[in-house]
N, C-alpha and C positions, 0 to 999 in steps of 0.2 A: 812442547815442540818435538821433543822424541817420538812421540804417540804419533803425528802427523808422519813423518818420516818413515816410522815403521808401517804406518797405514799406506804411506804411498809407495814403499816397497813391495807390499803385499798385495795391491792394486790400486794401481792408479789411475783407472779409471772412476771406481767406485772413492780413491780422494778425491777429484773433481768433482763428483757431484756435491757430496757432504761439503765442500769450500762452498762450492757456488751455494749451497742450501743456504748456508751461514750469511754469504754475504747478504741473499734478498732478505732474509729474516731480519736484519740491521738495518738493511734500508729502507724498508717499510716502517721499523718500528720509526728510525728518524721523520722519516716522512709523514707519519702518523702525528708525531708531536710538533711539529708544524704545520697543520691542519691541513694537510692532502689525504685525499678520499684513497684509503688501503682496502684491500679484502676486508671480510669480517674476521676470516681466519689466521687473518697476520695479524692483528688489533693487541696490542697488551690487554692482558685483562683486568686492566683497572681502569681500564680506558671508557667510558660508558656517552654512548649518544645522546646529543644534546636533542632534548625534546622542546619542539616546534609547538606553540601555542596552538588550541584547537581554534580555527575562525568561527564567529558567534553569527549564527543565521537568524534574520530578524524574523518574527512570525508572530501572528495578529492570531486572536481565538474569535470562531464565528460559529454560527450555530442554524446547523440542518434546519430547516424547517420541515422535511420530510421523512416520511419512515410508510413502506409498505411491507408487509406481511401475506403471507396465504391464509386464506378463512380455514374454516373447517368443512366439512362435509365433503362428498364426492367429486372429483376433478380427471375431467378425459374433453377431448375434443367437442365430444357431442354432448355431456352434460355442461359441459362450459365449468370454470374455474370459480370460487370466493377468493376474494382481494379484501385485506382490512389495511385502509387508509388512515394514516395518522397525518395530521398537518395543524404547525404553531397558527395558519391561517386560511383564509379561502384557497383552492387549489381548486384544479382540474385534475381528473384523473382519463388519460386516454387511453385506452387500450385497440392495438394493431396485433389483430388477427394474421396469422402465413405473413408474416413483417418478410421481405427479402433481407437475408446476411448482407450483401454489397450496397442494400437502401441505409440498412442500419450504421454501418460503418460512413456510409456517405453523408450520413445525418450529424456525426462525430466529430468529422473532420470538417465539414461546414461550418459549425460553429466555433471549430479555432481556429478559420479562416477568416473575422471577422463578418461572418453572418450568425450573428447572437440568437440564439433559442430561446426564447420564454414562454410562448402561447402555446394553446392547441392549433390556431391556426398557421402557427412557424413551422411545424411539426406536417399538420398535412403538407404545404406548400414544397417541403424538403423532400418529402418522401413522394411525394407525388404517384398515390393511387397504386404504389407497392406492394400492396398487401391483399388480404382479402375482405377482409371487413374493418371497419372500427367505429366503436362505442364512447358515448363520452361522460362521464359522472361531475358532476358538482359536490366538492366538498368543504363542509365549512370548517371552520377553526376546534369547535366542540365535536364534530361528528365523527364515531368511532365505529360506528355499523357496518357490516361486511357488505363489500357490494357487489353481485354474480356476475358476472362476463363470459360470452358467448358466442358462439359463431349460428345466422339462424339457419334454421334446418332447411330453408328453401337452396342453400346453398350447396348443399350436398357434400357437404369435407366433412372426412371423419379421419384420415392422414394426410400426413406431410410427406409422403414417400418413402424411401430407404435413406438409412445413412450411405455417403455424409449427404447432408439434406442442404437445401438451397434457400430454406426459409425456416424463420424461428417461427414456433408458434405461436407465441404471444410477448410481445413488446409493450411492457406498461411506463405509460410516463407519466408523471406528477410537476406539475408547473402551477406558479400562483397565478389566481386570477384580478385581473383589473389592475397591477402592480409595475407601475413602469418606472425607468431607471433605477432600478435595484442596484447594489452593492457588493452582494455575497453571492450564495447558491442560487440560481434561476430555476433548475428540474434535476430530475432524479427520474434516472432511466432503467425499467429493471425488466430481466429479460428470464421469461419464467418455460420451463420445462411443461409441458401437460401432456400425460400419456395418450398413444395412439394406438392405434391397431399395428403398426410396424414397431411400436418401439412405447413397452408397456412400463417401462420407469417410472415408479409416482413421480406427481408432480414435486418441484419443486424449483428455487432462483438459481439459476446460472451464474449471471453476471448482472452488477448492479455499478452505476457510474455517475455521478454529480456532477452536474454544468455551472459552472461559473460564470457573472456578468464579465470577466475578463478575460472569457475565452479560453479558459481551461477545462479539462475533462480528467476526473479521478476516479479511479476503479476502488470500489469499496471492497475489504477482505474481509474474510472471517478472522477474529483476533479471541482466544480462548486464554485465558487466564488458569491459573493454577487453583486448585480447590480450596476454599479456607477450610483449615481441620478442625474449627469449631461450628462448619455448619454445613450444608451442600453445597456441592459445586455449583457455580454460576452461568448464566446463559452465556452462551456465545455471542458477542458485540461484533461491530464492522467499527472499522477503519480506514479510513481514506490512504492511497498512494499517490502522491505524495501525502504526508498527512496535513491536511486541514483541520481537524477536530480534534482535542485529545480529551481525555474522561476526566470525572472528578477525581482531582490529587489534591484533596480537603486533608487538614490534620488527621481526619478518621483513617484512612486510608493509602497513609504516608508509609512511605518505605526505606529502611535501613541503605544506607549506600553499600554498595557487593566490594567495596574496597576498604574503606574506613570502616567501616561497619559502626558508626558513629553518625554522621550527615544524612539528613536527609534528602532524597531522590531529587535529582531537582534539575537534571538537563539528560534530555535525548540523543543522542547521536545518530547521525547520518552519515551514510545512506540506510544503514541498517532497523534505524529508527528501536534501536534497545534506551531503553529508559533506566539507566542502574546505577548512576556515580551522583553528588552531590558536584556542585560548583568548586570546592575544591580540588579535590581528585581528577575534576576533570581535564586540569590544564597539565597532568601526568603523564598519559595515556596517549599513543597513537593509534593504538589499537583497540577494539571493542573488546575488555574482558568477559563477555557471554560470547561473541562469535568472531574473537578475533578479525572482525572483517577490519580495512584500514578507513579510518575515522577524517573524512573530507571537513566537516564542519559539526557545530550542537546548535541547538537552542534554548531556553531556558521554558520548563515547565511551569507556567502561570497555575497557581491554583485559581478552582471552579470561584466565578463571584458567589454571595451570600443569595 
């Protein structure tokens, strides 16, 4: 009490404040142990936040039927491009020459508008004579063959003008053929770069996007894995945003939880989509320990069937 006295002899102003410091540092702590929301920084430090169970997002494993690649050999306007189609069954394969940007995006949002994509002839009908050319391939379940696409010479394109340019130069779609009321994936739309006289870039994919019979649209990314140290690094995979498809997480290929380091890998997190905690661990955590991002929901990592 002398201390206080002395202190407010010496200034009392600066006693006012240190009292009043006192009193809110009390009445936070009070308020704190009766469960009102305080700063972090009035908190006791023994005090620790109660963690909010993650919500479990339900998610179903479906499987691409498509996969297209660029062939090999020479690619420019005028020699035309190689495509290697891969498909679990009959497919189409159509390629839109000079595709207009605003046809292609109108072609995207029409089918989450309830106008479902499946055919090659959904595809002209949408686009409606957008473009400059297009080709149509037939492929079967076994056929792995590269197939060359082109624009013909009687047309006279050999660019697509200066950036930013108003049309893609080639828009490939893959859709099954003869296949009605589908379930899963319907086309896979992939939008491929081919050098011009304006703009000498090798070729290669842009952007690539999956159509759903439910009127969804995912953009595939590139998703690169870390190298194993007993052998070479691995190709680069896509992945669907949102994800649709996730890889095999077979016993081979099973991974240590980044928390426990004990469990095994066994639920994602979103929105982030980081794959690193076990089912235990997971109901810990608000936050994603690889990117800190905040943890909306998980779902649980099915391993691949036999």
């Amino acid at each position: 009490m002398g201390v206080l006295v002395t202190l407010f002899e010496y200034s009392p102003l600066f006693y006012v404040a240190l009292v009043s410091l006192c009193f809110v540092v009390t009445a936070a702590v009070v308020l704190g142990r009766f469960g009102f929301d305080v700063p972090v920084i009035l908190r006791s430090s023994d005090d620790s936040d109660p963690v909010t169970p993650t919500p479990e997002k339900s998610m179903v494993r479906v499987t691409n039927p498509f996969a297209l690649e660029l062939g090999r050999g020479p690619a420019s306007v005028t020699d035309g491009v190689a495509l290697r189609p891969v498909c679990l069954e009959p497919c189409v394969l159509s390629c839109f020459w000079g595709c207009q940007v605003s046809a292609l995006q109108g072609l995207l949002q029409a089918h989450q508008h309830q106008q479902r994509l499946s055919s090659h002839q959904d595809l002209l009908q949408v686009l409606d004579l957008q473009y400059h050319h297009c080709q149509r391939f037939h492929i079967s379940s076994q056929d792995t063959d590269e197939r060359r696409s082109f624009i013909p010479s009687d047309l006279a394109i050999t660019d697509f003008g200066p950036l930013p340019r108003q049309r893609y130069p080639l828009v490939a779609v893959l859709t099954t053929a003869g296949v009605e009321d589908r379930n899963d994936i319907v086309a896979s739309v992939t939008v491929v770069h081919v050098p011009d006289n304006y703009y000498k870039l090798s070729a290669r994919i842009l952007f690539q996007y999956l159509l759903t019979s439910q009127g969804n649209v995912y953009e595939l990314k590139p998703l690169f894995m870390s190298a194993d140290p007993a052998g070479a690094p691995p190709e680069p995979q896509q992945s669907s945003d949102p994800p649709s498809q996730e890889g095999d997480w077979s016993e081979g290929s099973a991974r240590d939880c980044v928390i426990c380091q004990n469990g095994t890998v066994n639920r994602v997190l979103l929105p982030c989509r980081h794959a690193c905690v076990c089912d235990r661990c997971v109901t810990h955590f608000q936050h994603c320990p690889i990117c800190r991002a905040f943890v909306m929901e998980s779902f649980v990592l099915q391993p691949a069937p036999p």
